[in-house]
C-alpha positions as CSV (number, residue, x, y, z in Angstrom):
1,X,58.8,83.3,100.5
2,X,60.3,83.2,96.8
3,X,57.5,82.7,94.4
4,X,59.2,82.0,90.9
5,X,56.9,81.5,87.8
6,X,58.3,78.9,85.3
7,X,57.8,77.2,82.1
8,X,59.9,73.8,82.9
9,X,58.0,70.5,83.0
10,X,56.8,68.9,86.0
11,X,59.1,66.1,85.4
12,X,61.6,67.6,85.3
13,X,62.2,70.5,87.9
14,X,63.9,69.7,91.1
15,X,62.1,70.7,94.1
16,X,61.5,69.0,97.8
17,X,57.5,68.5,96.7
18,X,55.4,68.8,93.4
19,X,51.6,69.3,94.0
20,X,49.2,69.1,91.5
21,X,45.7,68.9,92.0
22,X,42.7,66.6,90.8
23,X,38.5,66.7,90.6
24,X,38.9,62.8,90.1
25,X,40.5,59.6,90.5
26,X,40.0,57.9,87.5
27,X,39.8,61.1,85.0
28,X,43.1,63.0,85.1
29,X,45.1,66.0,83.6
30,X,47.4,65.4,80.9
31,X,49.9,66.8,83.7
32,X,48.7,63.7,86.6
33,X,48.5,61.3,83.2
34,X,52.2,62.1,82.6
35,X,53.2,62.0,86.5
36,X,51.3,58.6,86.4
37,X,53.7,57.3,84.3
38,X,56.3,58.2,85.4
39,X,55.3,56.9,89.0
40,X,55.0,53.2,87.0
41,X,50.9,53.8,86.5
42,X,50.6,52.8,90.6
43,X,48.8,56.1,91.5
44,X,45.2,54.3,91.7
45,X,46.9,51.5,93.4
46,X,48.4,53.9,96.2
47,X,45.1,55.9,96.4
48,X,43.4,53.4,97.3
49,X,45.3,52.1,100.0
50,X,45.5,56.0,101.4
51,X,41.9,56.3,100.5
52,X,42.1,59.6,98.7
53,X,39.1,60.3,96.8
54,X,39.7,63.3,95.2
55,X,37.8,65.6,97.9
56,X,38.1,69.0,98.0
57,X,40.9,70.1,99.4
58,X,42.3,66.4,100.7
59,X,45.5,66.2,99.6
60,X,48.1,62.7,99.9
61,X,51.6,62.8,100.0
62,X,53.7,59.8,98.2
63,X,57.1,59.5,98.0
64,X,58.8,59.6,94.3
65,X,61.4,57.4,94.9
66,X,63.5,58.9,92.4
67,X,60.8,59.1,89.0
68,X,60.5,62.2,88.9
69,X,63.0,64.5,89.9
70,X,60.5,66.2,93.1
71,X,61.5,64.3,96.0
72,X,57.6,63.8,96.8
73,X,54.5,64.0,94.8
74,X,51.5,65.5,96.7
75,X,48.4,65.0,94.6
76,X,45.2,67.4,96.2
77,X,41.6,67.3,95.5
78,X,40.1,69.8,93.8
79,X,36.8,71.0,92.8
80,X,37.3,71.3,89.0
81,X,34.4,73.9,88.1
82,X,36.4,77.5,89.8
83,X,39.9,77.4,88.6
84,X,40.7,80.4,90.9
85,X,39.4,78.3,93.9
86,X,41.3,75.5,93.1
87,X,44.7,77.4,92.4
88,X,44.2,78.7,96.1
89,X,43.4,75.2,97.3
90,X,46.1,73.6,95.4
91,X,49.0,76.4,96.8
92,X,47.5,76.1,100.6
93,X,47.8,72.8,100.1
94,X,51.4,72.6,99.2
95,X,52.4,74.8,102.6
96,X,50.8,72.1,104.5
97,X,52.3,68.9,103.1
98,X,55.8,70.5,104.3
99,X,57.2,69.4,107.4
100,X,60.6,69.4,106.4
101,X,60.6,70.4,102.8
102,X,61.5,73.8,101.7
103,X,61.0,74.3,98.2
104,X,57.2,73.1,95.7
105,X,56.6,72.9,92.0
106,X,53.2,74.2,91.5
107,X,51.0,72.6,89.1
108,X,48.1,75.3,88.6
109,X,44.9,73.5,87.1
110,X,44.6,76.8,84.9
111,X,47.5,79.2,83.8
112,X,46.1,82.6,83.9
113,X,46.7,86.1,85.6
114,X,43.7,85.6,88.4
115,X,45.0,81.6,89.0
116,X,48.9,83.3,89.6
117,X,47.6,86.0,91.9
118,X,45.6,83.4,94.1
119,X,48.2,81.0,94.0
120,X,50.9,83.5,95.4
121,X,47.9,85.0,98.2
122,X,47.6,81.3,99.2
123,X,51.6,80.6,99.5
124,X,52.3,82.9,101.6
125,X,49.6,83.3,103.8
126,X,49.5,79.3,104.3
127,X,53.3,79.8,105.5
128,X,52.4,82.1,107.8
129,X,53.0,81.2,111.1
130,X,53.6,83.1,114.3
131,X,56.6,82.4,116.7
132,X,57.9,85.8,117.4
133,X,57.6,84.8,121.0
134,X,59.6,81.8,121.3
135,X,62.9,80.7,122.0
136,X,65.3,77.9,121.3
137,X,64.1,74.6,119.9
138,X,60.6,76.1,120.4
139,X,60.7,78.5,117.7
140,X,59.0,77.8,114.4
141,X,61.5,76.4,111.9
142,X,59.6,77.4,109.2
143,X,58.0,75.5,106.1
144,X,58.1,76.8,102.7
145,X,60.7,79.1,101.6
146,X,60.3,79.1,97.9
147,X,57.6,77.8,94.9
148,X,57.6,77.4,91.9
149,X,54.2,78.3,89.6
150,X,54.8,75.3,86.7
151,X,53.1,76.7,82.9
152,X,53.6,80.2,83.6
153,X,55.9,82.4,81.7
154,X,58.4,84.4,83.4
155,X,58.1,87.0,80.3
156,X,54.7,87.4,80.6
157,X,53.4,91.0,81.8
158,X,50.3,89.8,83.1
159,X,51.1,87.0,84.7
160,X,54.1,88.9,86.7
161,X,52.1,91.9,87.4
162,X,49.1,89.0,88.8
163,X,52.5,87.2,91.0
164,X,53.2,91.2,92.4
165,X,49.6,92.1,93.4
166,X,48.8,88.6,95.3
167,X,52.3,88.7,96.9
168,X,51.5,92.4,98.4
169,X,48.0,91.4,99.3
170,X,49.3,88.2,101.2
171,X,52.2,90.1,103.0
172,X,50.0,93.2,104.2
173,X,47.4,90.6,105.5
174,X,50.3,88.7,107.4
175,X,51.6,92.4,108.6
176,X,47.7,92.3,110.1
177,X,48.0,88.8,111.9
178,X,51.2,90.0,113.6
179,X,49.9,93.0,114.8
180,X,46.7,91.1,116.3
181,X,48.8,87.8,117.4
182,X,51.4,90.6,119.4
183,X,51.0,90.4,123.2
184,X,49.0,94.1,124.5
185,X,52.3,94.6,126.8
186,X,53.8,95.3,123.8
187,X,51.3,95.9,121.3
188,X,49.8,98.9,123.3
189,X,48.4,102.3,121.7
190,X,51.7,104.0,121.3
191,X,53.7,101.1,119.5
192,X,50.1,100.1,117.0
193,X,50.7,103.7,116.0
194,X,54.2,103.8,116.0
195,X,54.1,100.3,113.6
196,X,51.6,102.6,111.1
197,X,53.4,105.3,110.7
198,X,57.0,103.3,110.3
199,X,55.5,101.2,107.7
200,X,53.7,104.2,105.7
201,X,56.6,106.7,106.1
202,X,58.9,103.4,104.2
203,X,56.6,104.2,101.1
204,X,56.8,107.7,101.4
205,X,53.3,108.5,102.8
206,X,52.0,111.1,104.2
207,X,51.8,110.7,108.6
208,X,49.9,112.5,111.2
209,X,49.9,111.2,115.0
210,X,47.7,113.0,117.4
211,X,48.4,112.5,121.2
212,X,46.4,112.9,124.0
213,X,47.1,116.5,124.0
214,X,45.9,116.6,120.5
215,X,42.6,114.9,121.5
216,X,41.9,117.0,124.0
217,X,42.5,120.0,122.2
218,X,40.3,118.8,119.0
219,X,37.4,117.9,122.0
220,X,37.3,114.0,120.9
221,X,35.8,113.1,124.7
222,X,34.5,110.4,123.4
223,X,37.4,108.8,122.4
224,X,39.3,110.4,125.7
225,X,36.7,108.6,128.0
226,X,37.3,105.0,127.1
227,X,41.0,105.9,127.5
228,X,40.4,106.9,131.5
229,X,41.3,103.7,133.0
230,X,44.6,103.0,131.1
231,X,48.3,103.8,132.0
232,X,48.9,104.2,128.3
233,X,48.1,107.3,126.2
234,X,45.9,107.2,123.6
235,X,46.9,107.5,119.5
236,X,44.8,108.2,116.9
237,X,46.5,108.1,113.4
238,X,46.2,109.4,109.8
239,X,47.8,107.9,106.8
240,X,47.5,109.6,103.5
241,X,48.1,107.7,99.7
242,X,47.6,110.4,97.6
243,X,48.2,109.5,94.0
244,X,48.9,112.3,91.1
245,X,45.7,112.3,89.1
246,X,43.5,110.4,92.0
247,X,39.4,111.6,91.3
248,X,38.5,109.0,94.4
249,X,39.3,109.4,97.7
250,X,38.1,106.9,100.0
251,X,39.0,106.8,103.6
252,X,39.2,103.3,106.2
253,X,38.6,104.0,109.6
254,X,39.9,100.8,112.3
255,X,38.4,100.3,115.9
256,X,42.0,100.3,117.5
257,X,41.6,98.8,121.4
258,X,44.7,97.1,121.9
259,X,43.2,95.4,125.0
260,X,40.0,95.4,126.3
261,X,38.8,94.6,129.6
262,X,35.5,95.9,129.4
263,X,36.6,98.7,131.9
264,X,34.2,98.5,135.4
265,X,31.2,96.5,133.4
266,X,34.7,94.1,133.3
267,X,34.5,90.7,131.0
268,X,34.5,87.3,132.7
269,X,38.1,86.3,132.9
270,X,37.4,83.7,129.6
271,X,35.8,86.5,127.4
272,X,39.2,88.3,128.3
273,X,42.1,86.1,127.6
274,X,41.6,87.1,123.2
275,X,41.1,90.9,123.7
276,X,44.5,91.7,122.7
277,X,42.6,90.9,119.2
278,X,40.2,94.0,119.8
279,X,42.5,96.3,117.2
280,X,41.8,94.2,114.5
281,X,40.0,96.9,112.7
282,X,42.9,98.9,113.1
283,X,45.1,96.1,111.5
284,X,43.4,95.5,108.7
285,X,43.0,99.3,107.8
286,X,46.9,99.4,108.1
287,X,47.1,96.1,105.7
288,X,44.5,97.8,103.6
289,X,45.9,101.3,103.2
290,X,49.8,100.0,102.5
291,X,48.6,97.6,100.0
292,X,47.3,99.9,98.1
293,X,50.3,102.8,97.9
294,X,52.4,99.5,96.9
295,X,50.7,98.5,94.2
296,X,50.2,102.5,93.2
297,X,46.3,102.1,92.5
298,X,45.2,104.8,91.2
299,X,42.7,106.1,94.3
300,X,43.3,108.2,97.2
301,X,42.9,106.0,99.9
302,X,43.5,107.7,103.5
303,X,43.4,105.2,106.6
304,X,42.6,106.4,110.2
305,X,43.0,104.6,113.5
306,X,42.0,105.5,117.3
307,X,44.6,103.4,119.5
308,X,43.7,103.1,122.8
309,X,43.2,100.4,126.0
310,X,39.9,100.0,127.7
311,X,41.0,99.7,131.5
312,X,39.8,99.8,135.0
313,X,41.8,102.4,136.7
314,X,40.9,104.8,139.4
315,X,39.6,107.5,136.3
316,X,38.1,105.0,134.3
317,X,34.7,105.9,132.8
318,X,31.6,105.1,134.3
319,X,27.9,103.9,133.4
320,X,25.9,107.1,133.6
321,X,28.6,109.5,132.6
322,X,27.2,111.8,129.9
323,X,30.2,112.9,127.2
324,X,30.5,115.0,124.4
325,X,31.6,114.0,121.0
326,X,33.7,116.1,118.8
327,X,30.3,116.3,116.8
328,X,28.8,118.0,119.4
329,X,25.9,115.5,120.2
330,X,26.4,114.3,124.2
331,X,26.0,110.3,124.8
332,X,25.2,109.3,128.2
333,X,27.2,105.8,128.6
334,X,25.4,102.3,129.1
335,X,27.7,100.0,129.4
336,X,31.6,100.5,129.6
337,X,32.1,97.5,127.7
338,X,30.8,98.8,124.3
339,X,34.3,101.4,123.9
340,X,34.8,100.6,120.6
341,X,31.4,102.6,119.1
342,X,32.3,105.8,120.9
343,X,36.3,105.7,119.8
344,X,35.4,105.4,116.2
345,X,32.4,107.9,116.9
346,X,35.2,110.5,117.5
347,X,37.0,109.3,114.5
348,X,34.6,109.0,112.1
349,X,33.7,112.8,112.9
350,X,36.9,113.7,112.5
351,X,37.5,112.2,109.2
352,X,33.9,113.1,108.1
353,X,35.0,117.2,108.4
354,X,38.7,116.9,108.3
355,X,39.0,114.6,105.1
356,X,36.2,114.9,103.4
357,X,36.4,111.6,101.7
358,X,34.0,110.5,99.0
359,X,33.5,107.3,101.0
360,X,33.9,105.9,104.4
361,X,34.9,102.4,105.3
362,X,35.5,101.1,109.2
363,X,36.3,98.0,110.4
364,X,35.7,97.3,114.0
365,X,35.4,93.9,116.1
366,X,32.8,95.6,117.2
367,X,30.0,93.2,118.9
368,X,29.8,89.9,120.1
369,X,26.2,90.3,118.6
370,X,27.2,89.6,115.2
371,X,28.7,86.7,116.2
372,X,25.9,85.3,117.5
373,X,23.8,86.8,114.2
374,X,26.4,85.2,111.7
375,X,28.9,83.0,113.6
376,X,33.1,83.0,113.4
377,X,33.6,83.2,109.5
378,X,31.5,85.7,108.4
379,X,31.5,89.6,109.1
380,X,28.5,91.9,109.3
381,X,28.1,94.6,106.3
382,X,25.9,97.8,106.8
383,X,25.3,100.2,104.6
384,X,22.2,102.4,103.4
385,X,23.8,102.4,100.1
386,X,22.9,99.9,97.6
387,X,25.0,100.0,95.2
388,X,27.9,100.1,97.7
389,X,26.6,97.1,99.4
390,X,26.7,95.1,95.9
391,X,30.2,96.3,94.7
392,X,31.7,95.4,98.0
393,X,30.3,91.9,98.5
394,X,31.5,91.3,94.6
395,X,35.2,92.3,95.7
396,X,34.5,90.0,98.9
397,X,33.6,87.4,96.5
398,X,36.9,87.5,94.6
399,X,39.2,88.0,97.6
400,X,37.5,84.9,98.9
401,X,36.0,86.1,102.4
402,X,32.9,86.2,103.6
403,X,30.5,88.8,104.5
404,X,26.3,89.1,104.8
405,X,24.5,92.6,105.1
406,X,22.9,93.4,107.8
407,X,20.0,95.9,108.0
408,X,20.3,99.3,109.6
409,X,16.7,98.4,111.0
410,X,14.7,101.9,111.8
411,X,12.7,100.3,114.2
412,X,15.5,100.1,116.6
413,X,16.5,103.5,116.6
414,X,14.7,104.7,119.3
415,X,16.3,102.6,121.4
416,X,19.2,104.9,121.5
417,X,17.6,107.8,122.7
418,X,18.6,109.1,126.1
419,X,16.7,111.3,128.8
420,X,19.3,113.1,129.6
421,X,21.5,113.4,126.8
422,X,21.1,113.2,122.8
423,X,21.5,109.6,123.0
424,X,22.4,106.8,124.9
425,X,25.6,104.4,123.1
426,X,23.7,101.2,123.1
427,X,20.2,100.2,122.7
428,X,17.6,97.3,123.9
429,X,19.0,93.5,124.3
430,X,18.2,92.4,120.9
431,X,19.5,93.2,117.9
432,X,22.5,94.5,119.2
433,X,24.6,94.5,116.0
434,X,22.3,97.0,114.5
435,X,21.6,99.0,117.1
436,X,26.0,99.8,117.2
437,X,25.6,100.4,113.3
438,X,22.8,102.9,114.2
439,X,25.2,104.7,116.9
440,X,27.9,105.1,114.7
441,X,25.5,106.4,112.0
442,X,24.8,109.7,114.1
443,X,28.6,110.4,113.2
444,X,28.8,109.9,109.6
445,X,26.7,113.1,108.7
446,X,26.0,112.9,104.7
447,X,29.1,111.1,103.7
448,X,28.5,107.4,101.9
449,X,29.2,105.1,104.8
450,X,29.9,101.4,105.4
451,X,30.6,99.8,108.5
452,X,32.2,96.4,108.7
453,X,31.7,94.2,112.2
454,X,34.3,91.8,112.1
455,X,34.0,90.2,115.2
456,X,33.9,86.8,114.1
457,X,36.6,86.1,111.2
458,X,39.2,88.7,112.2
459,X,40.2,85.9,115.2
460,X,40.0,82.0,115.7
461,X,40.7,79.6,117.7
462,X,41.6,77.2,115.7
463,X,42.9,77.4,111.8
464,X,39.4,77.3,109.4
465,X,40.4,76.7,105.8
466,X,42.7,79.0,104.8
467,X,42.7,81.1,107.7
468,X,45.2,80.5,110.6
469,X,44.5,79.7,113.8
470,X,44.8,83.8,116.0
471,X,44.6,86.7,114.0
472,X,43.4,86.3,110.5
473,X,44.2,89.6,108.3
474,X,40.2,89.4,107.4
475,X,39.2,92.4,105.0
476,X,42.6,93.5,103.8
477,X,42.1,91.4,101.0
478,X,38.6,92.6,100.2
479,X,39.2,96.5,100.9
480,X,42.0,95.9,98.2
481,X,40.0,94.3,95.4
482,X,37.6,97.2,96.6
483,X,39.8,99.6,95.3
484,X,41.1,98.2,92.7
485,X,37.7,97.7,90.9
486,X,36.6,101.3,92.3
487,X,40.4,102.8,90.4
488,X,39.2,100.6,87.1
489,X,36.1,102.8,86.8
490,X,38.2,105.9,86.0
């Protein structure tokens, strides 16, 4: 989508749809006062036949019959107290009163850099739609192709540099969605990494790819076991941004199970038929890491994925098998369906020694425990670290997504330990959540940690807001105001 920023009036700019938002019906904008006008003063009349009440985020559509030079007027309710919120709800609202209009004049309730860069995030994430599947008539025809922000100055620095950062943002979350919409026939471990390390080497990043060989040879048996039962070979992959002058590094490690069957403990066929969604850790680590080498922040920021299936074949991993980690520590498997902890175990390990970053971040859809804990919108934060835990839920804030910390409860612990090995990969039947935060914990030695379940919001069923229905992009937008906040510290 073409975002353009411009000063023309309302009134006057030609455009298929002009949306403009509203806390009331009977108080309005100088902007609606003028639109009202020109509409012949009949915009209470036609409300109240419609019965818009100025909700937030109802919007109705009206035809301009030739008063103002939009073909339609779309007027959306707003909340009138967060002018950030309502430039989001305003934009998201404009990509779904399309059907067949291309082109919106956006009138944002406040002109500022945050209210551009929201707008933009909004626009193109609300066009997104997936249809790389079908054919013919079937295939989406697409809605939006171009807005217009009304009010704000092409010429301004700010407000261009705002347009740039929420149009990066919006695209490397939509690069997510694909990658968890794609079918696991072809999304498999070989083309996730192979779609990393094409997109990174296009900025000029740094790429490593370790095969199976590779795995075997570093002693990841971990990682190796979930792999047993799958046809494909496993990937991990290592991104590097590495700016000139960077004093931070910070490294994001994604749970990267392009489908998982829950090898021989095997899901019921309905817990299934979603699991090609299981790598949406992975995704949003890509989004997260080539986000920020386009927008050159001014942070190291190194992005790690383990790529593999979780399968039944005839050498798939077994409850009771005891494993060694490339930490050393041996884990004597539970349940076959809990893969995800032991792949990033191997990977956090590696990154740990091989990276020593100042800070780790994963993001795994990691138990259906969370989901229970928190529900489909909100993801599970753990962290020991305090002051981590505040300065991530503040960028959460501002990216607009939703996360609660969870503890990392001591008194679970001991439901790890093993009798025959250092420690068994999942605990009691309570608390589960935690008890996959304390597994992954063994691996994270001293490092400053943070692990992100994101079971819920990374995929839904149906659209929620401003999230689309399948995979979401959740946490690209978050890790990103992460770092930028983290680079404006110096």
């Amino acid at each position: 989508m073409k975002i353009q920023l411009t000063t023309d009036s309302p009134l006057a700019l030609e455009a298929d749809l002009l949306v403009i938002g509203t806390a009331s019906t009977t108080k309005l904008s100088d902007d609606l006062e003028k639109i009202d006008r020109a509409m012949g003063g009949t915009l209470a009349e036609l409300w109240k036949d419609e019965g818009f009440e100025a909700k937030n985020g109802q919007r109705v559509k009206l035809p301009a019959r030739g008063r103002v030079k939009a073909k339609w007027l779309v007027v959306v309710g707003i909340g009138g107290k967060d002018a950030v919120a309502d430039a989001r709800t305003v934009a998201h609202a404009a990509t779904k009163a399309s059907s067949r209009q291309k082109s919106a004049a956006i009138v944002l309730p406040t002109v500022d850099a945050a209210s551009v860069r929201a707008a933009a995030e909004a626009l193109i994430g609300g066009a997104y739609e997936y249809g790389d599947y079908k054919t013919g008539d079937r295939k989406p025809k697409g809605g939006l192709k171009s807005a217009f922000l009304l009010g704000a100055d092409k010429k301004d620095r700010a407000l261009k540099q705002a347009l740039t950062e929420g149009t990066v943002v919006a695209e490397c979350t939509n690069l997510a969605r694909d990658l968890v919409n794609a079918p696991p026939n072809d999304m498999h471990p070989i083309a996730l990494a192979d779609v990393f390390r094409t997109e990174a080497e296009k900025l000029g990043l740094k790429v490593t790819v370790f095969g199976k060989k590779e795995l075997e040879k570093k002693g990841m048996e971990l990682f190796l076991a979930v792999n047993r039962g799958s046809a494909i070979e496993p990937r991990m992959v290592h991104v590097a941004y590495e700016p000139e002058g960077a004093t931070k590094k910070v490294a994001f490690v994604g749970k990267g199970l392009t489908f998982d069957s829950g090898g021989l403990c095997i899901k019921p066929p309905k817990s299934m038929d979603t699991m090609k969604c299981d790598m949406a850790g992975a995704a949003a680590t890509i989004g997260i890491v080539l986000a920020a080498a386009r927008l050159k922040l001014p942070v190291a920021v190194h992005g790690v994925i383990g790529c593999t299936e979780n399968m039944t074949g005839a050498a798939a991993y077994r409850p009771g098998d005891v494993f060694k980690s490339l930490d050393g520590k041996t884990v004597e498997i539970i349940n076959t369906d809990a893969e995800g902890r032991l792949v990033l175990a191997d990977c956090l390990s590696w990154v740990r020694d091989e990276l020593a970053p100042d800070l780790m971040i994963d993001h795994a859809t990691l138990t259906g425990a969370c989901m229970v804990a928190l529900g489909n919108y909100r993801a599970g934060l753990f962290t020991a670290d305090d002051d981590l835990a505040t300065k991530y839920a503040k960028a959460s804030e501002v990216a607009d997504e939703k996360f609660w910390r969870m503890p990392l409860d001591e008194d679970l612990r001991s439901s790890l330990d093993s009798t025959i090995a250092d420690l068994k990969h999942v605990g009691g039947a309570y608390g589960g959540s935690i008890t996959a935060a304390l597994f992954l914990r063994e691996f994270v030695g001293k490092t400053p940690w943070m692990h992100l379940d994101i079971a819920g919001p990374s995929f839904l069923e149906g659209a929620h807001g401003r999230a689309p229905r399948g995979g979401t992009g959740f946490g690209v937008a978050t890790g990103v105001r992460f770092l930028e906040a983290l680079g404006a510290e110096g």
